[in-house]
C-alpha positions in Angstrom: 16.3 13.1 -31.4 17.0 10.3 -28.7 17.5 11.6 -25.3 20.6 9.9 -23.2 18.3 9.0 -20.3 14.6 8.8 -22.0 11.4 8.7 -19.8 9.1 5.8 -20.1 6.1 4.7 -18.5 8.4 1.8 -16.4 12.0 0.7 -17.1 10.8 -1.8 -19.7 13.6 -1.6 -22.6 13.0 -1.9 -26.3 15.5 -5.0 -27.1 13.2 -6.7 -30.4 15.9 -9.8 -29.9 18.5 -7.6 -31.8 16.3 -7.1 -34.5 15.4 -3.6 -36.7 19.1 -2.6 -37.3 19.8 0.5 -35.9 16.4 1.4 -34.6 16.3 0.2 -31.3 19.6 0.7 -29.8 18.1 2.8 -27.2 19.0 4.4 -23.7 17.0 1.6 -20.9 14.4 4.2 -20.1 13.2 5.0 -16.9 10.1 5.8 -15.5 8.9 9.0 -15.7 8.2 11.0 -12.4 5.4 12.6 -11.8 7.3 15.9 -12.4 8.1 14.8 -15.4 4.5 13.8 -16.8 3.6 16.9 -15.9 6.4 18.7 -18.2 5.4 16.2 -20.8 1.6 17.7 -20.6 3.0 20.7 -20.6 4.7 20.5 -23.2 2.6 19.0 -25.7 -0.1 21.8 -24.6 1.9 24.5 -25.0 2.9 23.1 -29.0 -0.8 23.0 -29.3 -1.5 26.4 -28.2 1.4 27.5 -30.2 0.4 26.0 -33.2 -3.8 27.1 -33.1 -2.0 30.6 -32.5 -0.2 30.3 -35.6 -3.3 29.8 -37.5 -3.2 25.8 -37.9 -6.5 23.7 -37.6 -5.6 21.2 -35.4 -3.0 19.0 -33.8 -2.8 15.0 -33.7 -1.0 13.3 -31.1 1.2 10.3 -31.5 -0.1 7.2 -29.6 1.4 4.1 -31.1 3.9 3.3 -33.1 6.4 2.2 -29.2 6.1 6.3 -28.6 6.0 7.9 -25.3 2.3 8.1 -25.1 2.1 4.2 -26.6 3.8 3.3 -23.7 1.4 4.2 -21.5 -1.8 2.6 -23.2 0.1 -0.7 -23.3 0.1 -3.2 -20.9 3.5 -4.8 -22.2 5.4 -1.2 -21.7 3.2 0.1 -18.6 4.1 -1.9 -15.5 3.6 1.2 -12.7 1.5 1.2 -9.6 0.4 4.2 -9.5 -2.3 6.3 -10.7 -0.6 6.1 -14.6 -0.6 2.2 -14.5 -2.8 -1.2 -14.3 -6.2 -0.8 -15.6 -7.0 0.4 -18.7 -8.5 3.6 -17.5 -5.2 4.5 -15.6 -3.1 3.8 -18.3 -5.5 5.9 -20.7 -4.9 9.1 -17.8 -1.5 10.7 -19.5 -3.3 10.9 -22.4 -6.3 12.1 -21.4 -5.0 14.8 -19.5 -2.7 15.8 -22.3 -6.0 16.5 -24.0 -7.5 18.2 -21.5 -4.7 20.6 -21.2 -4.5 20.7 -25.0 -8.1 21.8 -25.3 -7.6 24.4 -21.9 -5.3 25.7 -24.2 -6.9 26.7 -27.9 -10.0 27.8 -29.5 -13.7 25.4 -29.2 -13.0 25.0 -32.6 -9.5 23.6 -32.9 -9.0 19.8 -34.2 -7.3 17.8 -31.9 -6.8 14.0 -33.0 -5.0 10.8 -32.1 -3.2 7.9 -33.6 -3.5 4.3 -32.2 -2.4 1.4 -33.1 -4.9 -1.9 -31.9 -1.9 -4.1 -31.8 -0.7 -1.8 -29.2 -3.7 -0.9 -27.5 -5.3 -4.8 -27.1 -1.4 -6.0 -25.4 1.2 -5.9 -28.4 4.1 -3.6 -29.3 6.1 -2.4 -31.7 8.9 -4.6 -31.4 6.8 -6.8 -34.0 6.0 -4.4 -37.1 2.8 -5.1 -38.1 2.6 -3.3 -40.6 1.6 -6.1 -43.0 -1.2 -8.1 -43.0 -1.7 -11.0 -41.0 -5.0 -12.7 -41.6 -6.7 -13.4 -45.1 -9.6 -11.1 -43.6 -7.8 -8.1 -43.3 -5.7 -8.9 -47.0 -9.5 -9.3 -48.6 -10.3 -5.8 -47.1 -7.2 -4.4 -48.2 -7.1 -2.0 -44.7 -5.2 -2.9 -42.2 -6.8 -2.1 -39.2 -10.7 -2.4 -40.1 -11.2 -5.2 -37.6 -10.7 -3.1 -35.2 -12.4 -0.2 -36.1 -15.6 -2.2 -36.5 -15.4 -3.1 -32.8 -14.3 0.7 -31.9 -17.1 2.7 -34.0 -20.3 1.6 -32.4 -19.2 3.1 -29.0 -18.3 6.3 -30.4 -20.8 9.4 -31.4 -18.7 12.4 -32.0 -15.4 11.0 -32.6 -14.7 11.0 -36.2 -12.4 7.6 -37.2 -9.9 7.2 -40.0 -8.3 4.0 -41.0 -5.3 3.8 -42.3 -2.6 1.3 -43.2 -2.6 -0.9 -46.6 -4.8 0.9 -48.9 -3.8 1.0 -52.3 -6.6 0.9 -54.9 -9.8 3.4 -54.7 -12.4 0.3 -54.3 -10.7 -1.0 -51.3 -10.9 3.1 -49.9 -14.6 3.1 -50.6 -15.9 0.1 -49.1 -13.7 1.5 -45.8 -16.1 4.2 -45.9 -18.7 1.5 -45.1 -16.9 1.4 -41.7 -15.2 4.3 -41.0 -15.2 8.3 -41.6 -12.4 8.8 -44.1 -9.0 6.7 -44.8 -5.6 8.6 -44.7 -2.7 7.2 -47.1 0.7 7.9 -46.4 3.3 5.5 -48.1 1.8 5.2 -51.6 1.8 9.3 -51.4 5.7 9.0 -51.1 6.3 7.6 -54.3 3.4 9.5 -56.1 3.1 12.7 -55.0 -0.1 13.6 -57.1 -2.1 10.2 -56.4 -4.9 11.9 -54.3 -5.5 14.4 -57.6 -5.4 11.8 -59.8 -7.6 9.3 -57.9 -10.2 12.2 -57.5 -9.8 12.8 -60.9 -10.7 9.4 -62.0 -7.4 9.1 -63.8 -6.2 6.2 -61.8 -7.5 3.6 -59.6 -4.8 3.0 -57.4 -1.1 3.5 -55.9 1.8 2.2 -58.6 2.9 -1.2 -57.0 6.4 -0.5 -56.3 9.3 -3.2 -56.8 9.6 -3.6 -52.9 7.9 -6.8 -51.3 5.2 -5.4 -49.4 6.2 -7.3 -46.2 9.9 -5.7 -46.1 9.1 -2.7 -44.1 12.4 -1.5 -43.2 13.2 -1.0 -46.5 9.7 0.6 -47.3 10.5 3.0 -44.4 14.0 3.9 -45.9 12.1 4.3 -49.7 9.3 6.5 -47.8 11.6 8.7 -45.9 14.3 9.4 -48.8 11.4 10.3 -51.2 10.5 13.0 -48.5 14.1 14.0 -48.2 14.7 14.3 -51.8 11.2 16.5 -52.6 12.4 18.4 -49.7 16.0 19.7 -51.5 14.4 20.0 -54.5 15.0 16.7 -57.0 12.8 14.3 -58.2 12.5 11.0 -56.3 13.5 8.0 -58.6 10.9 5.3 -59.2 10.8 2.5 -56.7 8.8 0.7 -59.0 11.7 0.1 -61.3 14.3 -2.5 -60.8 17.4 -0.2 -60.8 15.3 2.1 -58.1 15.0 -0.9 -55.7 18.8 -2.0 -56.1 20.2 1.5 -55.3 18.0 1.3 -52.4 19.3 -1.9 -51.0 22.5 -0.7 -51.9 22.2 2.3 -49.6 19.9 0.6 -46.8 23.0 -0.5 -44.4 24.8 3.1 -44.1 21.1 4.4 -43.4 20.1 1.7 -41.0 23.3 2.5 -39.5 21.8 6.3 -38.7 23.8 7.8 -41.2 23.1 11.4 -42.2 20.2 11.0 -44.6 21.2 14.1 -47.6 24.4 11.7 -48.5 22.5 8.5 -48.4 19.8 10.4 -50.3 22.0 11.8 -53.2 24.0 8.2 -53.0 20.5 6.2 -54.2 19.8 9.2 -56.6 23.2 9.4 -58.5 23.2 5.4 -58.2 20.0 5.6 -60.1 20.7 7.9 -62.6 
């Protein structure tokens, strides 16, 4: 998945002080040509076009998260001097004309959306996870990033804008609504697969709080992406809300942070469980 020599907006390596395991230990990048951001376009248009023929709805591209096109938006990753680099409205142009290739490229009607990250966008990266939260403000409005989306929404009139990011409980997803179009979920809908359907019901009122501190995310990543694995051969996911869960898990963390082969680490945490 990790190319020998990667493209980047500059030669700016990911280094995180040694931190995030096996995560990081990345190729030094260099910057991309012009050649090569127009293959990039290229590219992601042509997935687009491939995709609306194919019958999907839409596409949404990756920007955050220390991905190609998060490079570019940030002023930490984006040192060029060209037409790609310095102000905010050149660093915005890779994206933009990914867009405007994407949309050359399917129907009026097809969806295309992006994801940013604010810590990103306003000078961060993602050498520092932020995925937890760091002021009471944010922990009292249970989102995430709904600071930022009350600066972004006032300037926007036909861009629809999600939040997501630490929603748990249905209150805390309505009163986003107050803000924003619509929230997505995606960690609590690893462990419960059926918690949109049971919210909706009015069944629940909130995501099972798991046995995993909430500001480990390493190990919430690992728990996320082995619940995947396992729905995807087939086998029930154990519960990460139990203790014996969340000890097979840390068990298993250092052979997966290590890049291991996810099925083996998969069945190791299952059978461990069981």
């Amino acid at each position: 998945m990790v190319k020998p020599a990667p493209i980047s907006a500059s030669d700016v390596e990911v280094s995180n002080n040694g931190q995030g395991d096996g995560f990081y230990r990345y190729k030094p990048p260099h910057p991309a040509t012009h050649e090569e951001i127009r293959a990039v376009i290229n590219e992601f248009a042509h997935g687009a076009g491939y995709l609306a023929n194919a019958g999907w709805y839409g596409v949404q591209l990756h920007g955050a998260h220390g991905f190609l096109l998060a490079q570019f938006l940030g002023p930490k990753t984006n040192k060029r001097m060209d037409g790609y680099g310095g102000s905010l409205e050149n660093r915005m142009r890779f994206i933009l004309e990914i867009g405007r290739e994407v949309r050359r490229r399917t129907p009026l009607d097809f969806i295309l959306g992006i994801n940013i990250n604010s810590t990103e966008l306003s000078g961060g990266t993602y050498e520092k996870i932020l995925m937890t939260h760091q002021r009471e403000s944010t922990k009292a409005r249970e989102a995430y990033f709904l600071e930022s989306a009350d600066q972004i929404m006032p300037g926007l009139t036909k861009t629809k804008v999600y939040a997501t990011g630490g929603l748990r409980t249905v209150g805390g997803m309505v009163r986003a609504l107050d803000t924003v179009d619509s929230v997505g979920i995606a960690r609590p809908l690893c462990e419960e697969w059926f918690l949109c359907k049971q919210m909706l019901e009015g069944k629940v009122d909130g995501a099972i709080v798991t046995g995993i501190d909430p500001g480990d995310f390493w190990l919430s990543l690992m728990a996320g992406n082995r619940q995947i694995r396992l729905v995807g051969m087939g086998l029930e996911p154990p519960p990460s809300w139990k203790r014996g869960a969340v000890d097979a898990l840390k068990a298993a963390y250092p052979e997966w942070s290590a890049g291991k082969e996810y099925t083996r680490v998969a069945f190791i945490v299952t059978q461990s469980f069981v």
